[in-house]
C-alpha positions as CSV (number, residue, x, y, z in Angstrom):
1,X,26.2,40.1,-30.9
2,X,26.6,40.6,-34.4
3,X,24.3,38.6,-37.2
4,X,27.0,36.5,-37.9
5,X,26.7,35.1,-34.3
6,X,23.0,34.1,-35.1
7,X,23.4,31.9,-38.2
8,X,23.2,28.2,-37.8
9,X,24.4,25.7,-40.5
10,X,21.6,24.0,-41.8
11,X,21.3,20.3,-39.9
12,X,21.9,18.3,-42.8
13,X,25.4,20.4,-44.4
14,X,27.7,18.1,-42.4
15,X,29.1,15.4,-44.7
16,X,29.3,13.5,-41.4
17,X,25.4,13.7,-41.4
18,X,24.9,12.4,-44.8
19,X,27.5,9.4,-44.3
20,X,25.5,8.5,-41.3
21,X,21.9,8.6,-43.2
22,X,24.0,6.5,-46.2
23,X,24.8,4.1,-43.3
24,X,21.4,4.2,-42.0
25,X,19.7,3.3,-45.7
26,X,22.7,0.7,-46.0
27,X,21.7,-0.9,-42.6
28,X,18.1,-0.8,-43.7
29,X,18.8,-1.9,-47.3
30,X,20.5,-5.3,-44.9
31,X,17.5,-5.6,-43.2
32,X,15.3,-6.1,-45.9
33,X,17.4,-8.5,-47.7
34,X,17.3,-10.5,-44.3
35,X,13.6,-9.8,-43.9
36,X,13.4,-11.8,-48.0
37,X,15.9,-14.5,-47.3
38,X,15.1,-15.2,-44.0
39,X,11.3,-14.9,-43.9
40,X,11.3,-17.8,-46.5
41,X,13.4,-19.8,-44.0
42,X,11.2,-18.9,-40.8
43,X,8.4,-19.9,-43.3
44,X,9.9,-23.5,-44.1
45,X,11.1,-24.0,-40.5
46,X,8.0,-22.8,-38.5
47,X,5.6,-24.6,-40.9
48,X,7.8,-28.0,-39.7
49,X,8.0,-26.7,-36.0
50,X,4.8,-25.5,-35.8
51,X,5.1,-21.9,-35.3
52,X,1.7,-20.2,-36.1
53,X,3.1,-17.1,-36.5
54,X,5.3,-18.0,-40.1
55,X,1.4,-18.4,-41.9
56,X,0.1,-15.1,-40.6
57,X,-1.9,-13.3,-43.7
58,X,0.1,-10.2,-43.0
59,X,3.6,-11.5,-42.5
60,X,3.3,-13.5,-45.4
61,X,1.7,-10.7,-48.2
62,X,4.5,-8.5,-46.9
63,X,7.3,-11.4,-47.7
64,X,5.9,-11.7,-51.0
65,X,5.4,-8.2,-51.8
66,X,9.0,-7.6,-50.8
67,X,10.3,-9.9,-52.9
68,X,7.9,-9.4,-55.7
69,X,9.5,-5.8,-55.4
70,X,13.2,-7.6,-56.5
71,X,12.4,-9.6,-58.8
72,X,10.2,-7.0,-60.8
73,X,13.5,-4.7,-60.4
74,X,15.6,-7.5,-61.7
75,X,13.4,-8.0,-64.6
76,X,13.4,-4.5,-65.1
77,X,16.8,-3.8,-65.1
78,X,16.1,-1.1,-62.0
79,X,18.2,0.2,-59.4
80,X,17.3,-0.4,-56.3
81,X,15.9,2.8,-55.0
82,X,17.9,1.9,-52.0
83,X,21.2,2.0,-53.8
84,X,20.1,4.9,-55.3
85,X,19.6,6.4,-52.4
86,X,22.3,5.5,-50.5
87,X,24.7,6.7,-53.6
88,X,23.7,10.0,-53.6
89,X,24.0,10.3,-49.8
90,X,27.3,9.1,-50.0
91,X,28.5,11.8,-52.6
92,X,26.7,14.1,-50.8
93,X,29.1,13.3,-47.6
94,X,31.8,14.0,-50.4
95,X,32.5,10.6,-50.9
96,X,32.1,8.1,-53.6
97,X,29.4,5.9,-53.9
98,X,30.3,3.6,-51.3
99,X,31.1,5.0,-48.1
100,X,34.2,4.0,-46.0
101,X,32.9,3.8,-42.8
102,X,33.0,1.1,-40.6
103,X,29.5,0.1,-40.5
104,X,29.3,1.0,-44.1
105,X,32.3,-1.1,-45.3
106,X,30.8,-4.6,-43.7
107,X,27.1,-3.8,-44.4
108,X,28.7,-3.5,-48.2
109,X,30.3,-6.4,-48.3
110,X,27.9,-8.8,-46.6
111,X,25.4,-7.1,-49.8
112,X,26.6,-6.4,-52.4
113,X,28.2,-8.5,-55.4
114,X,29.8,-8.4,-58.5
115,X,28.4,-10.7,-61.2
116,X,26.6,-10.0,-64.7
117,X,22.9,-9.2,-64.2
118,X,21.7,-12.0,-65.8
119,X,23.1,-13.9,-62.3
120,X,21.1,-11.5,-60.1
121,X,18.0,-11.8,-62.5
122,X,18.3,-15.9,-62.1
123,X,18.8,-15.5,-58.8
124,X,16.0,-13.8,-57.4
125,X,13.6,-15.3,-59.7
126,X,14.7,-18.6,-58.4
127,X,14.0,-17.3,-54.6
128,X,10.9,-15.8,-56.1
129,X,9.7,-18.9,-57.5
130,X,10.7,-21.2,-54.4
131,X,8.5,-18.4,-52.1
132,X,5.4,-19.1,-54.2
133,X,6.3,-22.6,-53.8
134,X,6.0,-22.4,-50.2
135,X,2.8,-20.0,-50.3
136,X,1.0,-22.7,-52.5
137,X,2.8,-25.6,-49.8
138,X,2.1,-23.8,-47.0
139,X,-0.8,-20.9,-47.2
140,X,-1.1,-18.1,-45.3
141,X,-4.0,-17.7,-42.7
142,X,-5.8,-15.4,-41.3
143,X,-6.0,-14.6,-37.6
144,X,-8.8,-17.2,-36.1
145,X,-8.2,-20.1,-39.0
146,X,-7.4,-22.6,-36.8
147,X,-6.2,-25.2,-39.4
148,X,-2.8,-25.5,-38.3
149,X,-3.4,-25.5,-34.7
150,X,-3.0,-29.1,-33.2
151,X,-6.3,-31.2,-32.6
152,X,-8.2,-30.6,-28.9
């Protein structure tokens, strides 16, 4: 066996590999954005159903962080780093920056829009605003405040 027998491509040359990380960052990029919109529903709907678990401390910083995280972008006129990322995987894979996969095609379309900025920027400020609302409405608790459990 000659040298040339020995060489292995490197894992990540494929542009099969880099459209399925795109697809991966897409899927998680999805599951974020139903993590923001749906945490503030869980939160509205638990608080009315009694679920404990919506006014957990942590579950409720990380809501707000993550959507403290948009609207600062929004403000800012950022990029998601997500995006970002998921661009340059995609050209990477030889494509351009949206892939045409399958998984990749619906992910897309269920997230993302076309509209002028100023819509996005309304937008999540809006959502922002109403998950303060429901933090001040409905506070978080720690683990043992027992203020929302019913009466003995």
């Amino acid at each position: 066996m000659g040298p040339a027998c020995k060489r292995r491509p490197p894992p990540m040359s494929t542009p099969l590999a880099y459209r399925l990380l795109a697809d991966a960052v897409l899927a998680l990029h999805v599951a974020i954005v139903v993590f923001v919109a749906g945490g503030l529903v869980a939160v509205l709907a638990g608080n009315w159903r009694g679920w404990g678990w919506v006014d957990r401390l942590w579950f409720r910083a990380s809501h707000l962080a993550a959507i403290g995280i948009v609207v600062a972008e929004a403000w800012a006129g950022a990029v998601c780093p997500l995006t970002t990322l998921e661009t340059w995987l995609r050209v990477q894979a030889g494509g351009g920056g949206y892939g045409d996969s399958f998984i990749g095609h619906w992910l897309q379309r269920l997230l993302y829009y076309d509209a002028p900025p100023w819509v996005f920027v309304a937008a999540y400020t809006a959502f922002g605003v109403a998950v303060l609302a429901a933090w001040w409405l409905f506070p978080p608790r720690r683990a043992g405040d027992r203020r929302h459990e019913a009466a003995p």
